[in-house]
C-alpha positions as CSV (number, residue, x, y, z in Angstrom):
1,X,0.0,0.0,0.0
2,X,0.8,3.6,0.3
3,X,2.4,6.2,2.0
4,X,1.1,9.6,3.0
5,X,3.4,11.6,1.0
6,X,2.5,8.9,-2.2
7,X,-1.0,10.1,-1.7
8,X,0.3,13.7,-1.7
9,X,0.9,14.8,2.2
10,X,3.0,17.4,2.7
11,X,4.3,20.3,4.8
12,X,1.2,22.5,5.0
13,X,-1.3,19.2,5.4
14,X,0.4,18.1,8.2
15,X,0.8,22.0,10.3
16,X,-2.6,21.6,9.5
17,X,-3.7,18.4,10.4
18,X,-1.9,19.4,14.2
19,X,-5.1,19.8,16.6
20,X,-6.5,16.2,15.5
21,X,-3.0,14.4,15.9
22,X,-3.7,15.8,19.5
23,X,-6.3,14.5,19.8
24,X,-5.5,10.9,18.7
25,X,-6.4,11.3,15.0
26,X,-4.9,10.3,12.0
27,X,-4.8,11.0,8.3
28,X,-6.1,9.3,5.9
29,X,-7.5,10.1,1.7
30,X,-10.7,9.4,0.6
31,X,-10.5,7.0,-2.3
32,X,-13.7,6.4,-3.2
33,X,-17.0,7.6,-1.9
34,X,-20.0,5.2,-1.8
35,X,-23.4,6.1,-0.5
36,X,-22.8,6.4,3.1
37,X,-19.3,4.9,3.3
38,X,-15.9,5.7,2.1
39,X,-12.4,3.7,1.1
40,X,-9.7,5.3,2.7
41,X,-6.2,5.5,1.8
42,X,-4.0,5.7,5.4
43,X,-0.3,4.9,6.0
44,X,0.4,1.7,4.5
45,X,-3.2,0.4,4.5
46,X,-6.6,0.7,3.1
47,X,-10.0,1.2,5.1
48,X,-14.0,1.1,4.8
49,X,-14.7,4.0,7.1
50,X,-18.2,6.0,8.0
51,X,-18.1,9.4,9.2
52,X,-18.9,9.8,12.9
53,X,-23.0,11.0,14.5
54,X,-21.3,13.9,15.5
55,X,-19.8,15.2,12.2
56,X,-23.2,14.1,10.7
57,X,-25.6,16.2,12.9
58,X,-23.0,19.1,12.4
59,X,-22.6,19.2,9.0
60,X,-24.8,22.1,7.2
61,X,-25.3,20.3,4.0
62,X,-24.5,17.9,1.7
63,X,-21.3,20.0,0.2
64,X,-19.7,19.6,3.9
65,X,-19.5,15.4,4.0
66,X,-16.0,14.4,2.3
67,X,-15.4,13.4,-1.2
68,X,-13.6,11.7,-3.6
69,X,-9.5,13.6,-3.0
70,X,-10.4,14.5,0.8
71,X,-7.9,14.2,3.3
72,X,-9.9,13.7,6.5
73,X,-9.3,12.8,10.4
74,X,-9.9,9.6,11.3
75,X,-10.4,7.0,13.9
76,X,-9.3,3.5,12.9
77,X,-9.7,0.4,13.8
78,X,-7.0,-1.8,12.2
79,X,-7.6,-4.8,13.5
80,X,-11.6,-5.0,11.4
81,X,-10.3,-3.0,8.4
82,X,-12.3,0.1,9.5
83,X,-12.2,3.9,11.1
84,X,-14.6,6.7,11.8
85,X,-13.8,10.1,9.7
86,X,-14.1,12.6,12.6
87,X,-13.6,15.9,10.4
88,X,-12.8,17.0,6.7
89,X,-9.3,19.1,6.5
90,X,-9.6,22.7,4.2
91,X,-9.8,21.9,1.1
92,X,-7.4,23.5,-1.0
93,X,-9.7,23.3,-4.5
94,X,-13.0,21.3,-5.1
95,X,-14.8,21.1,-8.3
96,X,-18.0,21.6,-7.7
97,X,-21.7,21.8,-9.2
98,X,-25.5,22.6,-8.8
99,X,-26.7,19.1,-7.7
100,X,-28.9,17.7,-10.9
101,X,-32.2,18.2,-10.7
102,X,-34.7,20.5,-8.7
103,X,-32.9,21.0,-5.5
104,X,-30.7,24.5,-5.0
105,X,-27.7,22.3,-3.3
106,X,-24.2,22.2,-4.0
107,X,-22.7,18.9,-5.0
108,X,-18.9,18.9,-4.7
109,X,-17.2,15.9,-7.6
110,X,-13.5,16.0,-6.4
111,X,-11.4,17.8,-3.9
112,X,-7.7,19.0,-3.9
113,X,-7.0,18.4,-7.5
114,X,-4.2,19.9,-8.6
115,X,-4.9,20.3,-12.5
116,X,-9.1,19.7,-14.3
117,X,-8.4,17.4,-17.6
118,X,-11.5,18.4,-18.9
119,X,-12.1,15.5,-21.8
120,X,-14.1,16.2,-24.8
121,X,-14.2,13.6,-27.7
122,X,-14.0,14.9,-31.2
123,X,-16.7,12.7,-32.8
124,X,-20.3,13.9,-32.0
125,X,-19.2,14.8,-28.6
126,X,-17.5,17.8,-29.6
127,X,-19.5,20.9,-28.3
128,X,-17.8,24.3,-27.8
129,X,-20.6,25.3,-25.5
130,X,-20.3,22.5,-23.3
131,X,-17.0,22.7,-22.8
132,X,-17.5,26.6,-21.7
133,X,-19.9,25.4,-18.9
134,X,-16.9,22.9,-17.7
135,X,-14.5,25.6,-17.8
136,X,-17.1,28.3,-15.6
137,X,-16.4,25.6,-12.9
138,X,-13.1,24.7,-13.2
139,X,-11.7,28.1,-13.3
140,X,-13.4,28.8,-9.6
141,X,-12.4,25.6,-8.6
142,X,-8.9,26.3,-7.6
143,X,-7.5,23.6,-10.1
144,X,-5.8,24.3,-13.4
145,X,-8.0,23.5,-16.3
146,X,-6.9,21.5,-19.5
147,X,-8.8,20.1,-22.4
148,X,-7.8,16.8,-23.7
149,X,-9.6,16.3,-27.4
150,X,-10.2,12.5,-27.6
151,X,-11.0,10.5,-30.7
152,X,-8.7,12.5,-33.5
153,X,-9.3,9.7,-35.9
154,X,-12.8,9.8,-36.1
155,X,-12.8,13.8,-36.7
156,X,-11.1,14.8,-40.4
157,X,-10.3,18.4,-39.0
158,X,-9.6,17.8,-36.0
159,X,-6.3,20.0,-35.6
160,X,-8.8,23.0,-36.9
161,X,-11.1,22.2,-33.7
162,X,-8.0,22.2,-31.9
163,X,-7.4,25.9,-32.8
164,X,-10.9,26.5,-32.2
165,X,-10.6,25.7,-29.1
166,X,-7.4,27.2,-28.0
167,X,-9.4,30.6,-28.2
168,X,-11.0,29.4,-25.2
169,X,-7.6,30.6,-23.6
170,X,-6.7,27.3,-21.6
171,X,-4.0,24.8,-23.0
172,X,-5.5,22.1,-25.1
173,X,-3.9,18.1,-26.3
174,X,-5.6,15.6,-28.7
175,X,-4.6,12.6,-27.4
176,X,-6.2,9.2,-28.5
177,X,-6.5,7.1,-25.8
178,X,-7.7,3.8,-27.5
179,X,-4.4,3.8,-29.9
180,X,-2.1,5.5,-27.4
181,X,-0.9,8.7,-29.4
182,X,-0.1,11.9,-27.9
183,X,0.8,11.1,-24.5
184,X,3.8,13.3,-24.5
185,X,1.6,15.9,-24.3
186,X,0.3,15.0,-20.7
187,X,3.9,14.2,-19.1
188,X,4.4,17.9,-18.0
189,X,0.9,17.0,-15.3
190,X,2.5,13.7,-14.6
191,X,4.3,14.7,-11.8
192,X,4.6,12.6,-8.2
193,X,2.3,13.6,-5.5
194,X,0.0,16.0,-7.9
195,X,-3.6,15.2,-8.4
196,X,-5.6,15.3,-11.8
197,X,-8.9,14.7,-12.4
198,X,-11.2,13.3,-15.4
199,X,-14.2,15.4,-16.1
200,X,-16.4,14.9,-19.3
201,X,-19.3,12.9,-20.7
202,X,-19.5,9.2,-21.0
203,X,-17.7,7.6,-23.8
204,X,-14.7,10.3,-24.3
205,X,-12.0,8.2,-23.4
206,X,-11.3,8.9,-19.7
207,X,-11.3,5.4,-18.6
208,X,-9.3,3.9,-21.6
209,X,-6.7,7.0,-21.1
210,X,-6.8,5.5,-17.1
211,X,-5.9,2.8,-18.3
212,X,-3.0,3.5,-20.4
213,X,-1.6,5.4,-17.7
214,X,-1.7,2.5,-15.5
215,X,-0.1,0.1,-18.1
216,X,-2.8,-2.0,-17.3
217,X,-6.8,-2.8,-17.8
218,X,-8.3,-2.2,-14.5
219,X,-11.1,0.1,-15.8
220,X,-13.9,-1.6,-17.2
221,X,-14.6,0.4,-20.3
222,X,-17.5,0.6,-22.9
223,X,-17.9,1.6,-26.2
224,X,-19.8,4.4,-27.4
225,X,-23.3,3.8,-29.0
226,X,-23.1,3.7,-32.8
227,X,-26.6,5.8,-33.8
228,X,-26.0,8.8,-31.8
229,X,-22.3,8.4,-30.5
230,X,-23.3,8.9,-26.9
231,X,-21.5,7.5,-24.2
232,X,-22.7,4.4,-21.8
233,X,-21.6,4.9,-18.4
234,X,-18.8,2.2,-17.5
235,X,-17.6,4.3,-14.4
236,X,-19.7,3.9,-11.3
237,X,-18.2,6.1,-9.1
238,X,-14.8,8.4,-8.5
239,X,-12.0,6.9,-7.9
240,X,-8.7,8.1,-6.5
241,X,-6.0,6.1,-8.7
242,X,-2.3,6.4,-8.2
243,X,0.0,6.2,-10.8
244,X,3.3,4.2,-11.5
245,X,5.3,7.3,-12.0
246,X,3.9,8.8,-8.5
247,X,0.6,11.4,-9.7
248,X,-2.7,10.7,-8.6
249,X,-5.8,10.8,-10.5
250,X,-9.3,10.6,-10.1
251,X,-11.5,9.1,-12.9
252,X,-15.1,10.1,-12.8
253,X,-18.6,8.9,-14.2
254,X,-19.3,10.6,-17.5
255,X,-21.8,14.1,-16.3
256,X,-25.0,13.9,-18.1
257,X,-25.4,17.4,-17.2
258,X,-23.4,20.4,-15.9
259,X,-25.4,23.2,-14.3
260,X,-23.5,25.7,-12.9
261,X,-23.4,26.8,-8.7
262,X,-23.6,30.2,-7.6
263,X,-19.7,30.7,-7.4
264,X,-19.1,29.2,-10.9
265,X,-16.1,31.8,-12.4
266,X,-18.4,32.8,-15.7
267,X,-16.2,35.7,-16.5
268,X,-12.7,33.4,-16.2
269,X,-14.0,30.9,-18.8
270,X,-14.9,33.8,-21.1
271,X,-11.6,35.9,-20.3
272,X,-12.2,37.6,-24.5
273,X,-15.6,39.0,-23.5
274,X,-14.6,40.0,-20.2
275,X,-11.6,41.8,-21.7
276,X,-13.2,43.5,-24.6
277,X,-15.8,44.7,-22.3
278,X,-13.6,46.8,-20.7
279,X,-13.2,49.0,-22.8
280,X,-17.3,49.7,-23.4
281,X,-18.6,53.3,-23.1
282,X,-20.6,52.1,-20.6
283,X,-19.3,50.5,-17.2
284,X,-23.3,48.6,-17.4
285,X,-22.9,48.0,-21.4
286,X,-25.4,45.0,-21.8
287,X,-23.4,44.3,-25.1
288,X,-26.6,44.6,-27.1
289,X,-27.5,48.1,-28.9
290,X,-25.5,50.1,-26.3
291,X,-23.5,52.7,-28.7
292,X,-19.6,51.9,-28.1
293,X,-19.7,48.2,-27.3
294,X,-16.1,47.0,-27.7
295,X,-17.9,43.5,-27.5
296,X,-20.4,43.8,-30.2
297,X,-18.2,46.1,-31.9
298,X,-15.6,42.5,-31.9
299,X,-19.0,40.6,-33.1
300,X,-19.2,42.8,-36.3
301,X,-15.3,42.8,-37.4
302,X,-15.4,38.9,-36.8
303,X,-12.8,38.6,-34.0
304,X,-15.3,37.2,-31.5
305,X,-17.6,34.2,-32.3
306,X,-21.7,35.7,-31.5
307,X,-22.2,32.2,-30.0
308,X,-19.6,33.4,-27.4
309,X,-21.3,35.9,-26.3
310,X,-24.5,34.1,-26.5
311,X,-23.3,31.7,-24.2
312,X,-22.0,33.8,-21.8
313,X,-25.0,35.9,-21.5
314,X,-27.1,32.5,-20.9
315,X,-24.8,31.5,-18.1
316,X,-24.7,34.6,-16.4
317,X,-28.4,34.7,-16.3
318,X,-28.3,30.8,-15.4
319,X,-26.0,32.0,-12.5
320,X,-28.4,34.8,-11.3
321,X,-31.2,32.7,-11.8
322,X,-29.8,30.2,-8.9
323,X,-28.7,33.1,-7.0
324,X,-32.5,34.4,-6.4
325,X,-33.6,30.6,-5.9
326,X,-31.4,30.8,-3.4
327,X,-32.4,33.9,-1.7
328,X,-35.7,32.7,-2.0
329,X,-35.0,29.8,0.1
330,X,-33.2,31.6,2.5
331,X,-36.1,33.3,3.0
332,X,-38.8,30.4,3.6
333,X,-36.2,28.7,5.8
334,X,-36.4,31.7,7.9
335,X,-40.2,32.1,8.1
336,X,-40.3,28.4,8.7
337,X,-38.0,29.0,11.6
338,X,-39.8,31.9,13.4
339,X,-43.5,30.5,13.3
340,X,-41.9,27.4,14.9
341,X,-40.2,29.8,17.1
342,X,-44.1,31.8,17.6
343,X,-45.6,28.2,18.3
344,X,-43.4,27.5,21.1
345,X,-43.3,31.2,23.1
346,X,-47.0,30.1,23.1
347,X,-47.3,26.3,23.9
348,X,-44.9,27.5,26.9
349,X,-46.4,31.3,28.0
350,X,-47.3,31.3,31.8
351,X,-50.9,31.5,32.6
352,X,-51.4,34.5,34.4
């Protein structure tokens, strides 16, 4: 098995990891997260461990219980193969998402990741506007984002996609994981005791490129369905993987959908329109009619792509959307609160 600084401990984990040592704790890296359980990766040994009633009934939501890349404080008990996860360290980035669905929650898909391969195939996969809502999230994440374009022989331009996409402002590699070409590209990230993670849909390759890494098959992996070139989910969960050479990565299901949480970074993923809007007439320029938009005024001499801004507007307004669903909850919560509050004074007001 492994040792801490194989699963990326260092200096700064460790100051500070200092009040639960004293306390009798030790660290340990969430592996995989299963519905109500975790595998744990601690010194020289692996663990099934649940997190304690007293985290539980502490925890605010959902976005506070550990996750795939934790490190956490734990309890074990070596003897059955177990511990109890007493607390969740600071994490130092987190990818994170509005859970799918109705429900205004965060869902956090990986923690202290140290670079965001965000994988795109370049068959029907391929979708510029997609990969913008990927980069609103990985940009506020903490981690830095790259896009891996998957599938180069079943795309006849794909070095013109390539360009495309370099506009975007992020680095970008074709690799092809099923035939093992351009991996050179990815040995700059490879580096011991750094964390990547696999975001993208099902069917782009992140499993098979897993797997090439390792040397080995230990990812089941599916083809892609023939009529429409979607995906079919192989990957059941994330996985925290380490590497011969020493990185760490952490494969994840394929996202059937993306929507963006409040704190998304909008304006990072769109760095051109953000840029060019500085220099509008108007500090409020809505970058419609507005006389002296540098962004439309982009738009008309063909440097910037209308989609682009398009797409930007939508997620902006997506984001504030979320933002008064929010508020509105807030709200309720609080009513809720004070008529409980109101029913109590008066199931307990002394009878004169």
């Amino acid at each position: 098995m492994f040792s801490l600084p194989d699963l990326g401990w260092n200096p700064a984990l460790e100051e500070a990891f200092a009040p639960f040592r004293a306390e009798g704790l030790v660290p340990a890296r969430v592996a995989i997260q299963h519905p109500k359980l975790y595998t744990l990766y601690a010194e020289r040994r692996e663990l099934l461990a649940r997190v304690s009633g007293r985290f539980r009934h502490g925890s605010r939501s959902v976005a506070d219980f550990p996750v795939t890349g934790d490190w956490v404080a734990i309890r074990p008990r070596p003897a059955e193969g177990t511990a109890t996860i007493h607390a969740v360290l600071p994490r130092r980035s987190r990818f994170t998402r509005k859970s799918p669905g109705d429900a205004t929650e965060e869902q956090i898909l990986a923690a202290n990741v140290d670079t965001v391969f965000l994988v795109m195939g370049l068959d029907g996969n391929y979708n510029p506007r997609r990969l913008e809502r990927y980069l609103a999230l990985a940009w506020e994440s903490g981690a830095a984002p790259v896009v891996l374009l998957t599938k180069p022989d079943l795309c006849p331009d794909a070095e013109e996609r390539k360009r495309t996409t370099e506009r975007l402002g992020v680095p970008v590699l074709v690799v092809s994981p099923k035939h093992g070409e351009g991996f050179e590209g990815l040995t700059h990230y490879l580096v011991p005791g750094k964390t990547l993670a696999l975001l993208g849909s099902s069917g782009v390759g992140k499993s098979t490129l897993v797997n090439r890494l390792l040397g080995e098959e230990r990812l089941a992996t599916r083809p892609v369905r023939e009529s429409d070139d979607r995906g079919r989910h192989t990957t059941t969960h994330r996985e925290l993987i380490v590497l011969p050479g020493g990185s760490l990565v952490i494969d994840t299901p394929g996202l059937r959908e993306i929507q963006l949480w409040e704190s998304a970074d909008v304006d990072g993923a769109f760095a051109r329109v953000t840029n060019l809007a500085e220099a509008c007439r108007f500090t409020d320029c809505g970058h419609d009619t507005e006389p002296g938009c540098a962004v439309t005024g982009a738009i008309a001499e063909g440097s910037l792509d209308p989609a682009q801004l398009a797409s930007y507007q939508k997620l902006k307004k997506e984001q504030e959307h979320l933002h008064v669903l929010r508020d509105l909850r807030a709200q309720l919560d609080q009513k809720r609160k004070w008529k409980s509050i109101t029913r109590l004074a008066k199931r307990h007001k002394p009878r004169e």
